[in-house]
Chimera marker file (.cmm) of the C-alpha trace (Angstrom):
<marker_set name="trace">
<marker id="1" x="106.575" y="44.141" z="22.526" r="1" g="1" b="0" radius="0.5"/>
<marker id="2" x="104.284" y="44.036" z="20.192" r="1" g="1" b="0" radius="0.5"/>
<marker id="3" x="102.241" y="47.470" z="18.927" r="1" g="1" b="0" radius="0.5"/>
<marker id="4" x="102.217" y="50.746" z="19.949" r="1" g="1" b="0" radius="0.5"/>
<marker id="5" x="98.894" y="52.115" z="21.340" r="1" g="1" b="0" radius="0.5"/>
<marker id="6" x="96.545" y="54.187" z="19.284" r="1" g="1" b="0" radius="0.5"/>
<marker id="7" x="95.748" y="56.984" z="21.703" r="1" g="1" b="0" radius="0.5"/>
<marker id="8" x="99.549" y="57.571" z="22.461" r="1" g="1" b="0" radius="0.5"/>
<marker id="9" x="102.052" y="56.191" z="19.715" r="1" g="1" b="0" radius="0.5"/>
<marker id="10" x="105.118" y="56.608" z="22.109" r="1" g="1" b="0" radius="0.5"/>
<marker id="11" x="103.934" y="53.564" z="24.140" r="1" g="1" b="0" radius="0.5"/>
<marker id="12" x="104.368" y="50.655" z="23.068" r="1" g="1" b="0" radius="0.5"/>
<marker id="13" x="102.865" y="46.831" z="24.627" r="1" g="1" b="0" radius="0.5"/>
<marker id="14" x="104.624" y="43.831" z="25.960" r="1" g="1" b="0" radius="0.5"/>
<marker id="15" x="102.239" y="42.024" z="24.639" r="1" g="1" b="0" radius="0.5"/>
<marker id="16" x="101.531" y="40.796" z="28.470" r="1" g="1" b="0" radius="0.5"/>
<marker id="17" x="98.743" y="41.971" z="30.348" r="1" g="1" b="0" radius="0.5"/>
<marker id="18" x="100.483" y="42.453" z="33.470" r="1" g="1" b="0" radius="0.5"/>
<marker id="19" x="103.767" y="43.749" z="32.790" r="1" g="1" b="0" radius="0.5"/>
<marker id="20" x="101.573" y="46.497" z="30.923" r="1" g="1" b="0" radius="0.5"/>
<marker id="21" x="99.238" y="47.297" z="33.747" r="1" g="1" b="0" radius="0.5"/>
<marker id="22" x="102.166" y="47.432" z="35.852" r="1" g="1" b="0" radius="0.5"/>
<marker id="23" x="103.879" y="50.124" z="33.711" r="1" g="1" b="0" radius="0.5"/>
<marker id="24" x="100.507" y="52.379" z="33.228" r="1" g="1" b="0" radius="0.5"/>
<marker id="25" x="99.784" y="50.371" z="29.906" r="1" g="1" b="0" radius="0.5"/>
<marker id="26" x="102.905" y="49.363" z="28.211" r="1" g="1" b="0" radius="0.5"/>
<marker id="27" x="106.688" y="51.282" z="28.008" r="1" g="1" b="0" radius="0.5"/>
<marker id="28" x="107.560" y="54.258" z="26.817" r="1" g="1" b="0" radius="0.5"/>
<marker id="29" x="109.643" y="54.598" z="23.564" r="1" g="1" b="0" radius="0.5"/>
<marker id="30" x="112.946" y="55.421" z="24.081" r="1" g="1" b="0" radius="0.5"/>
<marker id="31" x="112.393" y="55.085" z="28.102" r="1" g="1" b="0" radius="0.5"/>
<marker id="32" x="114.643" y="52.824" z="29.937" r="1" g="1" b="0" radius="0.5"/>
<marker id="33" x="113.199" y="49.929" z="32.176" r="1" g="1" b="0" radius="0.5"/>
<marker id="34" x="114.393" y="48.224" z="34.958" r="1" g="1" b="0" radius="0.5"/>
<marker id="35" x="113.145" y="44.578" z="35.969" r="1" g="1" b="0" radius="0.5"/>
<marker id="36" x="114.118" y="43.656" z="39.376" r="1" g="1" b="0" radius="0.5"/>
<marker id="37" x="112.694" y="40.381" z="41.259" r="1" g="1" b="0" radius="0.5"/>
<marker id="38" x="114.077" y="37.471" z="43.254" r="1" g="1" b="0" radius="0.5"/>
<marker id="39" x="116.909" y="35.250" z="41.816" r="1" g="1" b="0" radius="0.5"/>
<marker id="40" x="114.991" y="32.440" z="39.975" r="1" g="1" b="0" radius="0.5"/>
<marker id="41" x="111.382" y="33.589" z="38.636" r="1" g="1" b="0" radius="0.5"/>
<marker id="42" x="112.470" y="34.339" z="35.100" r="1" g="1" b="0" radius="0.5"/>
<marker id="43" x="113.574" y="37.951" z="34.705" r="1" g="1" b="0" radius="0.5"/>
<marker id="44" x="116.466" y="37.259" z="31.845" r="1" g="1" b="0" radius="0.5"/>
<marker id="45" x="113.421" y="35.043" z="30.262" r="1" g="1" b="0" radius="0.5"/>
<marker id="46" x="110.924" y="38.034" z="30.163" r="1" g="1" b="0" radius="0.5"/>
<marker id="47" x="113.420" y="40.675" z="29.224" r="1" g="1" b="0" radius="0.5"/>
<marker id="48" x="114.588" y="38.742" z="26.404" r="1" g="1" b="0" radius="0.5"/>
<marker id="49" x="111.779" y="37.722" z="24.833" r="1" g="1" b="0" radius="0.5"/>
<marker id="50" x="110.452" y="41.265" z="25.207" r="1" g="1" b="0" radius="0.5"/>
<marker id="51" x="113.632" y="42.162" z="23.122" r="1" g="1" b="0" radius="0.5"/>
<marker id="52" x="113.169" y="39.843" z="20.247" r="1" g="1" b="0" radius="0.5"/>
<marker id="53" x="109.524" y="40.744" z="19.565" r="1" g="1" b="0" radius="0.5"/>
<marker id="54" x="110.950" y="44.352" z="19.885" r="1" g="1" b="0" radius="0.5"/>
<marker id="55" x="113.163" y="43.747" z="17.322" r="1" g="1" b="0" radius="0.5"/>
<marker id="56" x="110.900" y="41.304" z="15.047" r="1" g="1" b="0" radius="0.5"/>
<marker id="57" x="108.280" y="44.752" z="15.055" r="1" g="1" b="0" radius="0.5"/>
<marker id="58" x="111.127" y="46.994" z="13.961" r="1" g="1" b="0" radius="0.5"/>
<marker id="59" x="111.876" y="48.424" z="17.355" r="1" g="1" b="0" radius="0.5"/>
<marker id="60" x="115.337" y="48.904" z="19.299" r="1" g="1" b="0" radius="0.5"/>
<marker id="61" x="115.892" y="46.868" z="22.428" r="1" g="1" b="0" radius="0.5"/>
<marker id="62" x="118.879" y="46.680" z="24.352" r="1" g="1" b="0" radius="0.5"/>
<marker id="63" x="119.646" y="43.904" z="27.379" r="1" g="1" b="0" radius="0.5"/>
<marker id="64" x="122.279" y="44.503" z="30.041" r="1" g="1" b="0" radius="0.5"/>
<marker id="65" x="123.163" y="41.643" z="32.574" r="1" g="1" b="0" radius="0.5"/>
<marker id="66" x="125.328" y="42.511" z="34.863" r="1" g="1" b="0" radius="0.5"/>
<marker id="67" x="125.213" y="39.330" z="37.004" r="1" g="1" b="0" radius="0.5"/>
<marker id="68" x="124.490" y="36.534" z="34.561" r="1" g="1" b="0" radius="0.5"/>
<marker id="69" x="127.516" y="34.930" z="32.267" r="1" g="1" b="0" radius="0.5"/>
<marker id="70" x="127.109" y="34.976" z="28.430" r="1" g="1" b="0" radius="0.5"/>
<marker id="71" x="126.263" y="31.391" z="28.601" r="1" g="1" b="0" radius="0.5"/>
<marker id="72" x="123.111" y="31.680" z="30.891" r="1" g="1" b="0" radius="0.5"/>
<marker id="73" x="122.250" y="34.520" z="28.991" r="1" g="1" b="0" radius="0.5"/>
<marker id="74" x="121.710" y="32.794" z="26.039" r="1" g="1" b="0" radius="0.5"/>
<marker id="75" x="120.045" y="29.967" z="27.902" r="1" g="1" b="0" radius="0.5"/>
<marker id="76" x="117.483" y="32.282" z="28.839" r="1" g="1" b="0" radius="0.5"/>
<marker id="77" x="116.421" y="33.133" z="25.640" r="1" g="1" b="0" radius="0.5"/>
<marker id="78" x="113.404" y="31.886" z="23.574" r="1" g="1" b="0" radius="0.5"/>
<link id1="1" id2="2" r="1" g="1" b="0" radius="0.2"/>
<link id1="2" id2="3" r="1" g="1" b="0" radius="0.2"/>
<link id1="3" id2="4" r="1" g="1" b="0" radius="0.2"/>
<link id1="4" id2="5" r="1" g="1" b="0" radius="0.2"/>
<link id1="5" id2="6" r="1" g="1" b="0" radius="0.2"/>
<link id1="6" id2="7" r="1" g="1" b="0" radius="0.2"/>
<link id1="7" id2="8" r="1" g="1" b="0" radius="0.2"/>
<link id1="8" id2="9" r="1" g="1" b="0" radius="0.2"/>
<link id1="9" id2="10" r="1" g="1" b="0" radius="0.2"/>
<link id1="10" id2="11" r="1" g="1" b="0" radius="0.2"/>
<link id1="11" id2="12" r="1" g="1" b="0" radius="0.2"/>
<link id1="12" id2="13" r="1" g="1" b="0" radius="0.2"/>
<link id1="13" id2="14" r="1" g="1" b="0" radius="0.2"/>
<link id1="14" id2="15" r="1" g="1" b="0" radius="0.2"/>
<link id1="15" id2="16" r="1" g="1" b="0" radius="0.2"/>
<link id1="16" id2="17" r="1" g="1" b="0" radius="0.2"/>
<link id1="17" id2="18" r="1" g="1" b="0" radius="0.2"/>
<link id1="18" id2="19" r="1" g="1" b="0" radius="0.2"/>
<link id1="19" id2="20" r="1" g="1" b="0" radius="0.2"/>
<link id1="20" id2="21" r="1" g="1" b="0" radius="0.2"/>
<link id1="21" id2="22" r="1" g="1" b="0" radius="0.2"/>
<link id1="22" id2="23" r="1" g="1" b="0" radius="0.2"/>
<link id1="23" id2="24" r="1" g="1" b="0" radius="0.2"/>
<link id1="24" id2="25" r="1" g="1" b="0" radius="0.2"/>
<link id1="25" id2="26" r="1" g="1" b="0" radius="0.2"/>
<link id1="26" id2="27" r="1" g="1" b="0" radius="0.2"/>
<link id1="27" id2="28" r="1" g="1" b="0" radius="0.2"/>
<link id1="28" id2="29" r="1" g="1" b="0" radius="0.2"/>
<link id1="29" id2="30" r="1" g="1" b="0" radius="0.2"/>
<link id1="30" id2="31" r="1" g="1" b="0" radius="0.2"/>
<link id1="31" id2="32" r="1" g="1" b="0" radius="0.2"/>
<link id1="32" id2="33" r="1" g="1" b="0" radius="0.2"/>
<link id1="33" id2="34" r="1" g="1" b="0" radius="0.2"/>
<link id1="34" id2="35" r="1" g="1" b="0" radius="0.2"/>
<link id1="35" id2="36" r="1" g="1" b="0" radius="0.2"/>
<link id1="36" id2="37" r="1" g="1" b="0" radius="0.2"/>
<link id1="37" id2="38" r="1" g="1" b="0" radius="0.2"/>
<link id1="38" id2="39" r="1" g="1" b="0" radius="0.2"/>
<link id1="39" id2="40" r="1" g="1" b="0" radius="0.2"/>
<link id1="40" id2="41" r="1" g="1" b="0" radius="0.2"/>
<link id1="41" id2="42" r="1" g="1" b="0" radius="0.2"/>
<link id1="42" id2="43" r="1" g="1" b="0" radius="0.2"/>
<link id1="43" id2="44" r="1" g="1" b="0" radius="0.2"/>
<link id1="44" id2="45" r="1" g="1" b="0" radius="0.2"/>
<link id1="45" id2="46" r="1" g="1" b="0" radius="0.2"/>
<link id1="46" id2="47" r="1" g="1" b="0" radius="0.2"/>
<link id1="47" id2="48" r="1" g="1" b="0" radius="0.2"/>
<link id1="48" id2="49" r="1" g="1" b="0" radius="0.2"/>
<link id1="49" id2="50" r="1" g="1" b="0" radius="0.2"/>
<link id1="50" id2="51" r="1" g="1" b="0" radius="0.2"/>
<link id1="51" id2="52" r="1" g="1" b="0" radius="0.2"/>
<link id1="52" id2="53" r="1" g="1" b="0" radius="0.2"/>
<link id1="53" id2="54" r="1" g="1" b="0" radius="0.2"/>
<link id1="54" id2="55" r="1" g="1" b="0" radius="0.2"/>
<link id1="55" id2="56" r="1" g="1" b="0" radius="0.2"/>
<link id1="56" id2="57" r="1" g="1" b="0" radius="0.2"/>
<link id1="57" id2="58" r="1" g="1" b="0" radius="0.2"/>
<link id1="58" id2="59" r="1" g="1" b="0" radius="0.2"/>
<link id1="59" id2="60" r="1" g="1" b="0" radius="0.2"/>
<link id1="60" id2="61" r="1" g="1" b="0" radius="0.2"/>
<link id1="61" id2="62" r="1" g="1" b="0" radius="0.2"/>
<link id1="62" id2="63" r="1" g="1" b="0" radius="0.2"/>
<link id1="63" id2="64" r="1" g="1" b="0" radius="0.2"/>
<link id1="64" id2="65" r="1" g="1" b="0" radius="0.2"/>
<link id1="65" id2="66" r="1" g="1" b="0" radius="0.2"/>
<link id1="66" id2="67" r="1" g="1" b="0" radius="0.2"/>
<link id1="67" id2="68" r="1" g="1" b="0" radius="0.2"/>
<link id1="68" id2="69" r="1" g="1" b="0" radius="0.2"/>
<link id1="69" id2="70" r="1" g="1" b="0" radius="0.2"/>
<link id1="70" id2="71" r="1" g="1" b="0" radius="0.2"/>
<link id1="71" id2="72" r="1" g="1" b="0" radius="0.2"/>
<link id1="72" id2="73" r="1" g="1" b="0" radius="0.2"/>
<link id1="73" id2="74" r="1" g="1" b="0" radius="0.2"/>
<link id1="74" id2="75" r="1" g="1" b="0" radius="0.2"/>
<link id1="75" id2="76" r="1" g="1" b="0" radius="0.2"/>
<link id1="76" id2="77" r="1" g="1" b="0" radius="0.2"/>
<link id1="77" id2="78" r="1" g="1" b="0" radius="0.2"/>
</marker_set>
């Protein structure tokens, strides 16, 4: 996540092209989001990194796992 857009301040990029096309041009602020895909294409790796450059701009992120262990978790980060 990276900056929020000029014509609506309450949206804010990925900083990926096509997760922000997907979600009408980036996510909401203070919307929750909900990546679902097949087991093994990267979701943990995505979400994460989304987090971190959420939090390196000053924003709030928040990652729940519900069926990965604290180790792979961490694996998946950047």
């Amino acid at each position: 996540m990276t900056t929020a857009h000029p014509e609506d301040p309450a949206q804010i990029s990925t900083g990926n092209a096509e997760p922000d096309r997907r979600f009408g041009g980036g996510l909401k602020r203070g919307a929750n989001a909900v990546l679902i895909g097949s087991a093994g294409v990267g979701k943990p790796s995505v979400v994460l990194t989304d987090a971190i450059a959420a939090a390196d701009c000053g924003e709030h992120a928040v990652y729940f796992a519900f069926d990965e262990g604290r180790a792979a978790a961490r694996c998946a980060g950047p």
